[in-house]
Residue frames as qw, qx, qy, qz and C-alpha x, y, z in Angstrom:
[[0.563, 0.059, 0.618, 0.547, 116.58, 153.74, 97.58],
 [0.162, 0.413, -0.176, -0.879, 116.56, 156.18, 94.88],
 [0.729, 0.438, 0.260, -0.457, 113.84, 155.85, 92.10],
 [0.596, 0.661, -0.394, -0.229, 116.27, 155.21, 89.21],
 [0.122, 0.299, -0.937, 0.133, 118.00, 152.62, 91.01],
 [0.559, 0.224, 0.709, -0.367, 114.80, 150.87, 92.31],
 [0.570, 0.628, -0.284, -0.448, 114.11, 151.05, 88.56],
 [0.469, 0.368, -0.802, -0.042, 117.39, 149.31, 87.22],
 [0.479, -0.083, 0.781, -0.393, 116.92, 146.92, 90.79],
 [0.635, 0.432, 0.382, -0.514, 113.24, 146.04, 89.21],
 [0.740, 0.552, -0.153, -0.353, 114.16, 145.69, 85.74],
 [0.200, 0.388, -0.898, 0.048, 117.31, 143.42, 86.61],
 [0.284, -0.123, 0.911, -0.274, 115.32, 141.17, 88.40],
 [0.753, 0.316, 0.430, -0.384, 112.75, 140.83, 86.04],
 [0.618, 0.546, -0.524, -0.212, 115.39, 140.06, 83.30],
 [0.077, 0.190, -0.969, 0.136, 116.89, 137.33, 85.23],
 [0.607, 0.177, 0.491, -0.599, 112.95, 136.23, 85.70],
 [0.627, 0.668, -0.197, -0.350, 112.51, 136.25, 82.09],
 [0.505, 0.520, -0.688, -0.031, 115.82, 134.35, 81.59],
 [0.118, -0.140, 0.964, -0.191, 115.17, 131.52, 83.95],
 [0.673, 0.317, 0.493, -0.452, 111.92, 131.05, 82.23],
 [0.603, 0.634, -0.387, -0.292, 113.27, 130.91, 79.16],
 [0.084, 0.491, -0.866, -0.036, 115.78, 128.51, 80.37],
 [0.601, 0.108, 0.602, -0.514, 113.06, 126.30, 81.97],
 [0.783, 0.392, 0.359, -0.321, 111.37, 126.04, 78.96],
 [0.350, 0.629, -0.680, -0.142, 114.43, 125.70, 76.73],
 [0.195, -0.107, 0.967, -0.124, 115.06, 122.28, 79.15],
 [0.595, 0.379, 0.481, -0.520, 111.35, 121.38, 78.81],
 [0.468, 0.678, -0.281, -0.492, 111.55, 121.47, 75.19],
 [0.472, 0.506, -0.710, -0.129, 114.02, 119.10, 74.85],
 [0.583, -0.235, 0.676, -0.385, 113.25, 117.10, 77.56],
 [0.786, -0.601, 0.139, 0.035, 114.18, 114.16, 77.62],
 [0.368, 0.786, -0.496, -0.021, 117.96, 114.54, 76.48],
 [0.201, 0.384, -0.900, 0.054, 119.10, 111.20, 78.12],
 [0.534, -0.151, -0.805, -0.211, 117.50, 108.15, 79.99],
 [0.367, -0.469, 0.129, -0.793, 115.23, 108.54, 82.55],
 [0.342, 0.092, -0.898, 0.259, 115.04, 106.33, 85.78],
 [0.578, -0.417, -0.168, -0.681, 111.88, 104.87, 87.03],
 [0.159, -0.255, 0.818, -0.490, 112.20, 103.86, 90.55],
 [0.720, -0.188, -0.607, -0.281, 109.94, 100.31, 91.42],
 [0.325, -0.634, 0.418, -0.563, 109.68, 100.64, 95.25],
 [0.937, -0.129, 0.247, -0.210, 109.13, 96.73, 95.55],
 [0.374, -0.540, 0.689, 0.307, 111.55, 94.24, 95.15],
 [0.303, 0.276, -0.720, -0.560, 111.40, 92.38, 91.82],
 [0.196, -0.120, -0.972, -0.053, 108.70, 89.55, 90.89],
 [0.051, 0.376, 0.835, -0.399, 105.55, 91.62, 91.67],
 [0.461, 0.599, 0.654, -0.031, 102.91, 93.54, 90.63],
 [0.014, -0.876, 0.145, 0.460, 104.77, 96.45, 90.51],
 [0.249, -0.424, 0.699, 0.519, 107.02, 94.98, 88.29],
 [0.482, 0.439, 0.758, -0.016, 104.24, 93.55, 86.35],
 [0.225, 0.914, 0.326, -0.089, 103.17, 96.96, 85.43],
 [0.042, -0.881, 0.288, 0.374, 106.51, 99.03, 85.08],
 [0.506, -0.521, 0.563, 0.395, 108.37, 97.04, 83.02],
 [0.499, 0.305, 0.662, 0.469, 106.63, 96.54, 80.21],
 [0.100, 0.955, 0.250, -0.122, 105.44, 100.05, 80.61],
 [0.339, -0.795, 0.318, 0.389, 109.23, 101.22, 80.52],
 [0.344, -0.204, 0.736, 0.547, 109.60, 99.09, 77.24],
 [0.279, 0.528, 0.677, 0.429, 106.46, 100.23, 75.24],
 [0.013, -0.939, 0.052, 0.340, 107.12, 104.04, 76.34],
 [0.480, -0.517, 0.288, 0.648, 110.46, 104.12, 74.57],
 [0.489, 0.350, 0.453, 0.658, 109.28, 105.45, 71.44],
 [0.038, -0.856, -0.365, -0.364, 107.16, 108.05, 72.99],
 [0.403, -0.909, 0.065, -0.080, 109.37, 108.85, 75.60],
 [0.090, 0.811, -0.534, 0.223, 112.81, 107.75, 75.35],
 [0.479, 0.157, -0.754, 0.421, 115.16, 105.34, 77.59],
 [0.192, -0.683, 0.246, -0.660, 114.12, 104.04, 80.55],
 [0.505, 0.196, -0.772, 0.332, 115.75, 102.39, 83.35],
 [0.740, -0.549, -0.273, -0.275, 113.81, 100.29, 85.43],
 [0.200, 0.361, -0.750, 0.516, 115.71, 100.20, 89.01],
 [0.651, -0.544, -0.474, -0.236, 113.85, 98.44, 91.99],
 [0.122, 0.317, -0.599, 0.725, 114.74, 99.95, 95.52],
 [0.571, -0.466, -0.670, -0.092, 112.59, 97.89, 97.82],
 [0.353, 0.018, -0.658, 0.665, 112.07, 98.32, 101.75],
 [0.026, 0.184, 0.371, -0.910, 109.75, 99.54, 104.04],
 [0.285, 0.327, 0.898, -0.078, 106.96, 98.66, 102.22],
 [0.471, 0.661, 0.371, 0.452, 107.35, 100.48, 99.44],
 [0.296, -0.920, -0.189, 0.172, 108.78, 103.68, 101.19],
 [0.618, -0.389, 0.287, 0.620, 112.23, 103.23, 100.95],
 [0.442, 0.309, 0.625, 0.564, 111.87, 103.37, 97.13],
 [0.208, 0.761, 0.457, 0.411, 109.51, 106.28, 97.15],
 [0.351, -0.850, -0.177, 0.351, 111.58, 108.57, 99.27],
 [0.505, -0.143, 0.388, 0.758, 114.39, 108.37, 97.50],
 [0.339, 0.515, 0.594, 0.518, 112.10, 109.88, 94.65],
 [0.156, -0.938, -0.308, 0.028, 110.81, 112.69, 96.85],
 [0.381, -0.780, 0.180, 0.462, 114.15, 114.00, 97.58],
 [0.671, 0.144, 0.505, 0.524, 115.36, 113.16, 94.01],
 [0.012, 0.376, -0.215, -0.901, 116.11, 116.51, 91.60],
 [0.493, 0.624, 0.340, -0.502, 112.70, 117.95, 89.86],
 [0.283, 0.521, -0.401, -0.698, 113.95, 117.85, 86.44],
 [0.899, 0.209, 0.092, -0.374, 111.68, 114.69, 85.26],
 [0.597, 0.383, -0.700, -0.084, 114.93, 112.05, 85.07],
 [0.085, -0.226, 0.785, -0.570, 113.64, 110.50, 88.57],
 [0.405, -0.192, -0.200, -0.871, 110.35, 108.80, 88.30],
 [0.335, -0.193, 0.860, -0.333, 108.14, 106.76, 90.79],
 [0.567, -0.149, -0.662, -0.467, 106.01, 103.93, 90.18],
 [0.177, -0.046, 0.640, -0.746, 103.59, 104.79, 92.88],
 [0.446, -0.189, -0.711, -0.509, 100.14, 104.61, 93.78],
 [0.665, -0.535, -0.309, -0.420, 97.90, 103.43, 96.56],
 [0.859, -0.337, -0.234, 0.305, 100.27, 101.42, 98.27],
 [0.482, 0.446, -0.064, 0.751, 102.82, 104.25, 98.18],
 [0.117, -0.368, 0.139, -0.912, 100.60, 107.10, 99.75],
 [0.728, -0.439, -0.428, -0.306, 98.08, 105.28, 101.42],
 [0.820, -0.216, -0.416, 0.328, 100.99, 103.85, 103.72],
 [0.285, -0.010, -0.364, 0.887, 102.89, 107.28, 104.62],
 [0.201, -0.450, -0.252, -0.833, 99.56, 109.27, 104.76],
 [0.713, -0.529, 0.018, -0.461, 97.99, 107.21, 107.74],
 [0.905, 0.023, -0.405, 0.125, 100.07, 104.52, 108.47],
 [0.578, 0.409, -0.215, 0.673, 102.88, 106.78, 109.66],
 [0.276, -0.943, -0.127, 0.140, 103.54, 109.15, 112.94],
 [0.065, -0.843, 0.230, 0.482, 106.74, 109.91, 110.99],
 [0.840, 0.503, 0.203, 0.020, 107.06, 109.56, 107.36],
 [0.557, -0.315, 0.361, 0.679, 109.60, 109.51, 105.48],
 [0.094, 0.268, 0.594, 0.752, 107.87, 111.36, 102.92],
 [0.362, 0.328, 0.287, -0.824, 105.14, 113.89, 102.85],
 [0.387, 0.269, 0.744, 0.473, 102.84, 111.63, 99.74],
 [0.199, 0.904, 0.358, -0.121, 100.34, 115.25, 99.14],
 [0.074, -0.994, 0.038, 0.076, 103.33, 117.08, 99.10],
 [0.436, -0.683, 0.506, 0.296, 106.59, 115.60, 97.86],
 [0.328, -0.079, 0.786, 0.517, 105.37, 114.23, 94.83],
 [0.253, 0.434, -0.151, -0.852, 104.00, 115.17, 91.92],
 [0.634, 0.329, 0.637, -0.290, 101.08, 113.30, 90.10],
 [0.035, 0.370, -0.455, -0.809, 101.73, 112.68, 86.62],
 [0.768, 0.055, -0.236, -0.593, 99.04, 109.87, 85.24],
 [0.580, -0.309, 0.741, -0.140, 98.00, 106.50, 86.22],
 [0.097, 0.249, -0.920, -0.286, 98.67, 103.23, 84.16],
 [0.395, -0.236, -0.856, -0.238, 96.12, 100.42, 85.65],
 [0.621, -0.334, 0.307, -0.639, 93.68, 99.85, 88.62],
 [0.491, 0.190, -0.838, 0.142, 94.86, 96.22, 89.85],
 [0.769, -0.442, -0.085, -0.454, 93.15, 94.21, 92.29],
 [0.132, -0.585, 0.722, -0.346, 94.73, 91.91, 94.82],
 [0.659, -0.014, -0.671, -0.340, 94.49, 87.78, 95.06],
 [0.731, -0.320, 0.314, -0.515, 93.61, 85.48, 97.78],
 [0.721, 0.461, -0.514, -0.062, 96.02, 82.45, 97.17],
 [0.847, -0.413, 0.241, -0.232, 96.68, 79.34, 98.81],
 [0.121, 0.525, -0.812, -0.224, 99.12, 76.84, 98.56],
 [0.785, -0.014, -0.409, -0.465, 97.25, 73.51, 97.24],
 [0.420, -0.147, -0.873, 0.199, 98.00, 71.26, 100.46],
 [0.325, 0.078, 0.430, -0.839, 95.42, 73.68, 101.89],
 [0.258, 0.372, 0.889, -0.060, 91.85, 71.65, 102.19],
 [0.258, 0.646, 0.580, -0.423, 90.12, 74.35, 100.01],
 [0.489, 0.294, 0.685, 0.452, 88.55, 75.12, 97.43],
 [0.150, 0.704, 0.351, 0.599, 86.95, 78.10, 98.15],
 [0.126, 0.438, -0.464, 0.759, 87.20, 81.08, 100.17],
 [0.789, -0.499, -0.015, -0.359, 84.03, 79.79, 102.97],
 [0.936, 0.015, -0.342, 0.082, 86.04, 76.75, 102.78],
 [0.517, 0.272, -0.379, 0.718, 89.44, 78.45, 103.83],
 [0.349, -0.546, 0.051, -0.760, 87.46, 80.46, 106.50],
 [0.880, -0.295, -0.058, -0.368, 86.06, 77.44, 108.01],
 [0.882, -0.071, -0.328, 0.330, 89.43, 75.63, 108.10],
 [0.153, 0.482, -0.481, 0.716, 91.11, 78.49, 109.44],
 [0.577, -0.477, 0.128, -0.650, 88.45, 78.33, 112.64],
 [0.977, -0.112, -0.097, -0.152, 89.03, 74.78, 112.86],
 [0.890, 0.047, -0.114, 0.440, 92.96, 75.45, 113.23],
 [0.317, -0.933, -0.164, 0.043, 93.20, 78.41, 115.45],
 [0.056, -0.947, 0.313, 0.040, 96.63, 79.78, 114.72],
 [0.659, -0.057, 0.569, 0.489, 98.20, 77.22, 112.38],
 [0.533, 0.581, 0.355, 0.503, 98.07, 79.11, 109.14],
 [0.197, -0.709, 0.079, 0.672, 99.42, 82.45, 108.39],
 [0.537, 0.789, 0.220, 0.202, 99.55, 84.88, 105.03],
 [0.651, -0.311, 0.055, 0.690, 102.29, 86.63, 103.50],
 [0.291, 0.880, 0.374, -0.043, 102.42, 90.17, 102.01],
 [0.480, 0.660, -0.090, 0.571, 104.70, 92.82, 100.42],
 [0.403, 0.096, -0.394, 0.821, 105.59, 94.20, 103.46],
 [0.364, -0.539, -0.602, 0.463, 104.06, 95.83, 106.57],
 [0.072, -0.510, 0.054, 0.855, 102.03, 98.81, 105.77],
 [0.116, 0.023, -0.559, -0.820, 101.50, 98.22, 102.05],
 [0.648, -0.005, -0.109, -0.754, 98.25, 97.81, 100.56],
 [0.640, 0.052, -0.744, -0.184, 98.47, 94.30, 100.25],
 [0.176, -0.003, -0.660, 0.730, 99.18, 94.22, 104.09],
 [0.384, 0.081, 0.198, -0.898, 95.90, 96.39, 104.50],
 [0.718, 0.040, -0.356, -0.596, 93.86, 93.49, 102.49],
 [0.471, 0.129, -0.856, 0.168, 95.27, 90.89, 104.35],
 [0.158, -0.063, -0.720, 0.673, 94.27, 92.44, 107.23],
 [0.444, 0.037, -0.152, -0.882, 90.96, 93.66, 105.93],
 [0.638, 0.007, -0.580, -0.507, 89.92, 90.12, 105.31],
 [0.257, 0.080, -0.781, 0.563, 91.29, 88.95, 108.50],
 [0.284, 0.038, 0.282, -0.915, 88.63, 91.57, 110.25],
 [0.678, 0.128, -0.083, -0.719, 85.56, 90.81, 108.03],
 [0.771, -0.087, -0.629, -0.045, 86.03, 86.50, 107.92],
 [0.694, -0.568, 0.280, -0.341, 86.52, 87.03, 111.86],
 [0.931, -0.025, -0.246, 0.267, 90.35, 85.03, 112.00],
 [0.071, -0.931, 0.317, -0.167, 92.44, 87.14, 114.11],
 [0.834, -0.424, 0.352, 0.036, 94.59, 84.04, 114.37],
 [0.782, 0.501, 0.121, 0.351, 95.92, 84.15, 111.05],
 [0.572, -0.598, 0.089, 0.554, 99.21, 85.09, 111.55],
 [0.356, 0.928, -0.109, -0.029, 100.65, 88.18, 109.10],
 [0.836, -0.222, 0.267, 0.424, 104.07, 87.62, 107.90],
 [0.307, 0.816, -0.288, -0.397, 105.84, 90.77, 106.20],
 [0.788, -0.004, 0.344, 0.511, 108.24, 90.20, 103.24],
 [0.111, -0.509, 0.258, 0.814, 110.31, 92.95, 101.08],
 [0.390, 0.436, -0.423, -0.692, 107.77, 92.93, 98.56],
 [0.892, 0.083, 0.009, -0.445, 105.41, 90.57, 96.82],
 [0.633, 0.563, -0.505, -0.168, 108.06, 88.84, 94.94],
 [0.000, 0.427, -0.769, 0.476, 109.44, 86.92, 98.23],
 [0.644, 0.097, 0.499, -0.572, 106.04, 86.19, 99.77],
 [0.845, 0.328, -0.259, -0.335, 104.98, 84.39, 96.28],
 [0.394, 0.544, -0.737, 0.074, 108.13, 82.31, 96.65],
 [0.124, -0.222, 0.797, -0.548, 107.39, 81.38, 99.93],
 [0.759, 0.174, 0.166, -0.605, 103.81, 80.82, 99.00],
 [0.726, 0.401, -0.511, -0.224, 104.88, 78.24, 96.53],
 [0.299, 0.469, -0.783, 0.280, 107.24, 76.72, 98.98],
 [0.632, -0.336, -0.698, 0.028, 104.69, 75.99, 101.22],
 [0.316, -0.053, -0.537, 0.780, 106.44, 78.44, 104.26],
 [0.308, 0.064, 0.121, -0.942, 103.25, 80.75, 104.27],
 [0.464, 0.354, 0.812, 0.024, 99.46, 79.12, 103.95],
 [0.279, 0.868, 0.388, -0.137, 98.08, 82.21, 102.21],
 [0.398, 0.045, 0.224, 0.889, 99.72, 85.02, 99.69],
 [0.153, 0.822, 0.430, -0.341, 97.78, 88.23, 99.34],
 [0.416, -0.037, 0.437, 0.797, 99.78, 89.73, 95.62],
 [0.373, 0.584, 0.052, -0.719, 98.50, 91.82, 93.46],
 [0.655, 0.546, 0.147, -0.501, 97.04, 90.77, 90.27],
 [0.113, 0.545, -0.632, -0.539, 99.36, 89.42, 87.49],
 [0.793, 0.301, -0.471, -0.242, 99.61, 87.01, 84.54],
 [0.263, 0.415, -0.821, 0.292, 101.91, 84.91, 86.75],
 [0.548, 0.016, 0.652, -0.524, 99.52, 84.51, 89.79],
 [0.655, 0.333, -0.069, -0.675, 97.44, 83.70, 87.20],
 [0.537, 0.348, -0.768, 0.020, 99.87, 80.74, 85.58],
 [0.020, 0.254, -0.841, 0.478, 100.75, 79.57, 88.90],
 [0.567, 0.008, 0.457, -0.686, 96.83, 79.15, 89.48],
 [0.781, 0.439, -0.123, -0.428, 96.17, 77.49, 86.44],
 [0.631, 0.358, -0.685, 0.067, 99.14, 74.74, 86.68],
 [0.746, -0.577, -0.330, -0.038, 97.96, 73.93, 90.84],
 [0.441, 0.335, -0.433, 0.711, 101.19, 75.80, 92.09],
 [0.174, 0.043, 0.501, -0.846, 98.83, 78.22, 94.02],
 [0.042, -0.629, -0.776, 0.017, 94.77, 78.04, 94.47],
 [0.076, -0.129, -0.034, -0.988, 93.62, 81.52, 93.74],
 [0.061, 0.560, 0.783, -0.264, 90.27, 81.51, 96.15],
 [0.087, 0.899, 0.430, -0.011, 89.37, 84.95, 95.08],
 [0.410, 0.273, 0.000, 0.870, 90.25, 88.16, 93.60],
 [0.188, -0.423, -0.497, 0.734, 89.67, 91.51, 95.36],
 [0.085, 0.217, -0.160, -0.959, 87.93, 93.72, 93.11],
 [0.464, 0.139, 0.339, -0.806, 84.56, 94.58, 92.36],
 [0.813, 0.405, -0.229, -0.351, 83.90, 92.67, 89.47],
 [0.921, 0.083, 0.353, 0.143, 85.46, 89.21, 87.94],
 [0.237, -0.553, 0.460, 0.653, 88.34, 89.36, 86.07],
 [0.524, 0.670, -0.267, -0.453, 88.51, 89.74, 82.01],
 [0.462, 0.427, -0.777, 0.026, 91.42, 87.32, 81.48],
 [0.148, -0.069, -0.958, 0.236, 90.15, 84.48, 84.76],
 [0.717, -0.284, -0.048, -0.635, 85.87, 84.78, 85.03],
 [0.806, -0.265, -0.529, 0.019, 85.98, 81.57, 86.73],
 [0.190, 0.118, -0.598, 0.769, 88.03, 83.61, 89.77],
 [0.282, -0.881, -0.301, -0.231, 84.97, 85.06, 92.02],
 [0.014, 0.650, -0.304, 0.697, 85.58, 88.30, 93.61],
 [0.315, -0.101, -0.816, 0.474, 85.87, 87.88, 97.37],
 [0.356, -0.046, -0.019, -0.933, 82.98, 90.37, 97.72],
 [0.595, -0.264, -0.276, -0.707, 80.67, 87.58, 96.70],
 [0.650, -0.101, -0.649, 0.382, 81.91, 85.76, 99.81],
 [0.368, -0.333, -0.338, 0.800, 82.67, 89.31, 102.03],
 [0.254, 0.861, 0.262, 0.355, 80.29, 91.94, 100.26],
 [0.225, -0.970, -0.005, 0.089, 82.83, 94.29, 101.85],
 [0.692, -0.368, 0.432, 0.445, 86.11, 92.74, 100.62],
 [0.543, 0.793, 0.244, 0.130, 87.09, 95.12, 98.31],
 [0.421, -0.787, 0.189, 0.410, 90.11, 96.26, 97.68],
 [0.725, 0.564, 0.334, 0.210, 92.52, 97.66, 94.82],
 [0.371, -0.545, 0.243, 0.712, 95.53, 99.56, 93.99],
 [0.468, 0.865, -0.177, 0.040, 96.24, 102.22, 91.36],
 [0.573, -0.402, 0.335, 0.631, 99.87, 102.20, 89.71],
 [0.284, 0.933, -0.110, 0.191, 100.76, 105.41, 87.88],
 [0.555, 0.371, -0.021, 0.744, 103.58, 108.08, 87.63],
 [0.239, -0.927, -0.134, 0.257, 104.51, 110.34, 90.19],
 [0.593, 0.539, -0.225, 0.553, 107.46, 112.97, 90.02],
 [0.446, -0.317, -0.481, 0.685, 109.45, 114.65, 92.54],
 [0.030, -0.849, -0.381, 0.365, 107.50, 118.12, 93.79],
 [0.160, -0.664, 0.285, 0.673, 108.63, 121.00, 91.81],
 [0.413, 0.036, 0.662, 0.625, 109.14, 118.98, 88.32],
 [0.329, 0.235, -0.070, -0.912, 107.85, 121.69, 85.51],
 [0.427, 0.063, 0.756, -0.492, 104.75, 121.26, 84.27],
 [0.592, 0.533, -0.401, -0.452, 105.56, 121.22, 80.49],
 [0.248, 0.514, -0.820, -0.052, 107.05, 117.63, 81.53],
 [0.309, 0.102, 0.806, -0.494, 104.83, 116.55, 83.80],
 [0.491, 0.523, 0.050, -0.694, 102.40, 117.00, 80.72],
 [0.561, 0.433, -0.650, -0.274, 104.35, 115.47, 77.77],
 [0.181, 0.096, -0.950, -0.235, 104.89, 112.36, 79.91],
 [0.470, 0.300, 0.675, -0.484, 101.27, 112.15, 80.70],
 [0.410, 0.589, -0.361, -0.596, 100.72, 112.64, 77.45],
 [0.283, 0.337, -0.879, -0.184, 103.09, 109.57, 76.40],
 [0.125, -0.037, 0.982, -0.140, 101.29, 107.47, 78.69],
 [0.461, 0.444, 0.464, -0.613, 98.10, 108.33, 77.53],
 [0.592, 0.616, -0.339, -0.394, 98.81, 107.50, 73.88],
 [0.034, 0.313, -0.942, 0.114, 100.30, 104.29, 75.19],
 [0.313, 0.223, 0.861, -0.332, 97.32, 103.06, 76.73],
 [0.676, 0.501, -0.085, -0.534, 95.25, 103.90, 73.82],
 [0.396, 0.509, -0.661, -0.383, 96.75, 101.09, 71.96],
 [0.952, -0.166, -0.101, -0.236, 94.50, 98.04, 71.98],
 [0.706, 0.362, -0.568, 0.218, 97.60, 95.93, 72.37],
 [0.155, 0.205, -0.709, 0.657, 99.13, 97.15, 75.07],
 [0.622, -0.275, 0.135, -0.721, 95.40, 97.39, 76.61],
 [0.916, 0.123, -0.371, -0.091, 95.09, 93.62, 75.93],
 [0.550, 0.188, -0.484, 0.654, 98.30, 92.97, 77.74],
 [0.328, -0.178, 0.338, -0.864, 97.11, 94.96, 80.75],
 [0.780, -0.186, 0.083, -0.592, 93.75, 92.98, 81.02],
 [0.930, 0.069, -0.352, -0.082, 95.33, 89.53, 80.47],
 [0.391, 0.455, -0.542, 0.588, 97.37, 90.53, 83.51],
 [0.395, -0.533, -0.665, 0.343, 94.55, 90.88, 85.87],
 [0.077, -0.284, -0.142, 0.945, 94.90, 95.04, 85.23],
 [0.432, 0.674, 0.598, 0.030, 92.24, 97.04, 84.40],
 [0.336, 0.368, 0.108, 0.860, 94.02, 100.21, 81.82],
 [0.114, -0.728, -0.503, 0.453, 93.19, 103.16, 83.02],
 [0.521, 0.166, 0.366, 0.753, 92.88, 105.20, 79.92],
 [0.274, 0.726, 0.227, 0.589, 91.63, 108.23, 80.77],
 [0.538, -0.636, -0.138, 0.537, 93.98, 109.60, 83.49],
 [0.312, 0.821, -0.002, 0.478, 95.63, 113.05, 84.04],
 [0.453, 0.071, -0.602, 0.654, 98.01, 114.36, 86.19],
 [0.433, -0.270, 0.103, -0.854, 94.47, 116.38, 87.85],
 [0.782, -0.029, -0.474, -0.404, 92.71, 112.99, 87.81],
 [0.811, 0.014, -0.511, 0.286, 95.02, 110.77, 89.11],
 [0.149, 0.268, -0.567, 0.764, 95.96, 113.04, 92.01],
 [0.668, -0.350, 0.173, -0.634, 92.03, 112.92, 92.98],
 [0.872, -0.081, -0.460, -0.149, 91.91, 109.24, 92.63],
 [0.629, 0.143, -0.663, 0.378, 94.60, 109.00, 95.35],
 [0.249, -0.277, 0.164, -0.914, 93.36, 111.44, 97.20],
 [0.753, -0.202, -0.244, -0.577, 90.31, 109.19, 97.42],
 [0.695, 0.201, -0.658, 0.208, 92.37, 105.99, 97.93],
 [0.394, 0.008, -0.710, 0.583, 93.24, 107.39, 101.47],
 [0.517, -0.220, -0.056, -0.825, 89.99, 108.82, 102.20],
 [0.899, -0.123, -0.253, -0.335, 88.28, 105.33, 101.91],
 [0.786, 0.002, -0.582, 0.209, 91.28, 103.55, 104.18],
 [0.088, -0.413, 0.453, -0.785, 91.72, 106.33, 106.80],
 [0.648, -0.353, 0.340, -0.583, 88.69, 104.65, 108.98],
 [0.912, 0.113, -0.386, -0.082, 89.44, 101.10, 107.92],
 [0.759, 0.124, -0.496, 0.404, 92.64, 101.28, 109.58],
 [0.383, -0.481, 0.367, -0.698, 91.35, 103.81, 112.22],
 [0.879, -0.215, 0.104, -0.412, 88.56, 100.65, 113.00],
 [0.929, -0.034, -0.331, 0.162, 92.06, 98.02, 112.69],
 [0.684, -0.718, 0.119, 0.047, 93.89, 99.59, 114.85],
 [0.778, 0.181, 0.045, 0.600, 97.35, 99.28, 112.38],
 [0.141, -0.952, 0.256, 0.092, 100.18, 101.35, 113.01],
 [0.876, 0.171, 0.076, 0.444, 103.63, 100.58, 111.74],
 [0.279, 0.379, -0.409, 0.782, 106.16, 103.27, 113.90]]
């Protein structure tokens, strides 16, 4: 090629450089120009929903419209593929987390999703812990108690969980391991919101949910028997719960729920809404609301932060379920 045409070459392609950065940041700018749609990978009536929905109605001044869709399956997979393959321009967003990436990262010998690599970390909301809930024609009161009758009734009782894989799944089966009942019998459902139902109904002896104000109700009017919550501490909004720790000192378990995006999404957007949600959770209110849910805010995430924190998440379950032996494909 001649010099003067490798020239013009060179300088055309660094105007059309120039002018798709400009355009970028022209979209960016205005971002968001209609309503943005925040996939809930669980079916309605759990914790996910706990968290996203009122998050999706006390963002809309800082951020706009946004439409809460739930696309269960697969224990939480279904819901977060769709997002992975969904178009980068920040009107696609997941309400992910532990249970999200935890499950395709190890769980999987073929995801449907890469979770390092197909989504994009924007900030997390809460750190939510996970209950231990009976239905009250079980003889107990506490979690020894439910230990001791399981042993005494070798593969009558059985727990129920969001779905095969999630996190909740992993605690079920965590507790299974460390109270020594491999008779308790696991029962998936599409998501918490089923399994509670059933819990109530009696069809399940045990529920393993995450956190909410609801478990919470349901404990407090004798629907369910909350023996214990999973996280390190006692809750804010139920100190009379004990943690299952001081039963299992090893029964710990907890789930982040944040904002991912699909891979690619710029990172003037990925910014503003971290941003929004960080000026959300600053507001004692909504904090308040968040703790009297069983969540604990998590108010100083970033979209740097919150990518270690998962990061960590499947660190600390990679030998857990190396040492249970779960697979789910």
């Amino acid at each position: 090629m001649r010099r003067r045409d490798l020239i013009i070459t060179l300088g055309s392609a660094a105007l059309a450089a120039r002018g798709l950065a400009a355009t970028t940041a022209r979209a960016a700018s205005t971002y968001p120009e209609r309503p943005v749609r925040l996939i809930i990978p669980f079916p309605p009536g759990g914790g996910f929903d706990a968290i996203g929905r009122p998050w999706a109605d006390r963002i809309k001044p800082l951020l706009g419209t946004i439409v809460v869709e739930n696309q269960g399956g697969g224990g939480s997979s279904l819901g977060a593929a769709s997002v992975a393959h969904s178009s980068p321009d920040g009107y696609t967003l997941l309400l992910g987390g532990s249970s999200t990436h935890v499950t395709e990262a190890i769980l999987k010998t073929r995801p449907l999703y890469d979770p390092m690599k197909d989504h994009d970390p924007i900030s997390n909301i809460a750190v939510s812990p996970f209950s231990l809930a009976v239905h009250p024609s079980i003889p107990a009161g506490t979690l020894s108690e439910f230990i001791d009758y399981n042993k005494a009734n070798p593969g009558k009782l059985s727990y129920g969980h969001a779905g095969v894989g999630s996190l909740n799944h992993l605690t079920g089966e965590l507790f299974k391991s460390l109270a020594g009942l491999p008779d308790l019998l696991q029962v998936p459902y599409r998501g918490s919101g089923p399994a509670i139902a059933d819990a109530l109904a009696g069809h399940v002896s045990m529920v393993v949910p995450a956190m909410t104000g609801q478990m919470i109700e349901f404990h407090r009017t004798d629907k369910l028997r909350i023996l214990a919550v999973t996280g390190p501490n006692r809750l804010g909004a139920a100190s009379d719960l004990p943690t299952a720790a001081e039963t299992l000192p090893a029964m710990i378990s907890q789930q982040s729920i944040g904002l991912f995006a699909p891979a690619g999404t710029a990172k003037t957007i990925i910014r503003q809404i971290a941003a929004a949600n960080h000026a959300l959770l600053a507001e004692s209110g909504y904090q308040k609301m968040l703790v009297e849910t069983g969540s604990e805010p998590d108010i100083d995430s970033s979209p740097e932060i919150f990518g270690r924190r998962i990061e960590a998440e499947i660190v600390k379950w990679t030998p857990i379920v190396q040492e249970l032996g779960i697979r789910i494909d």
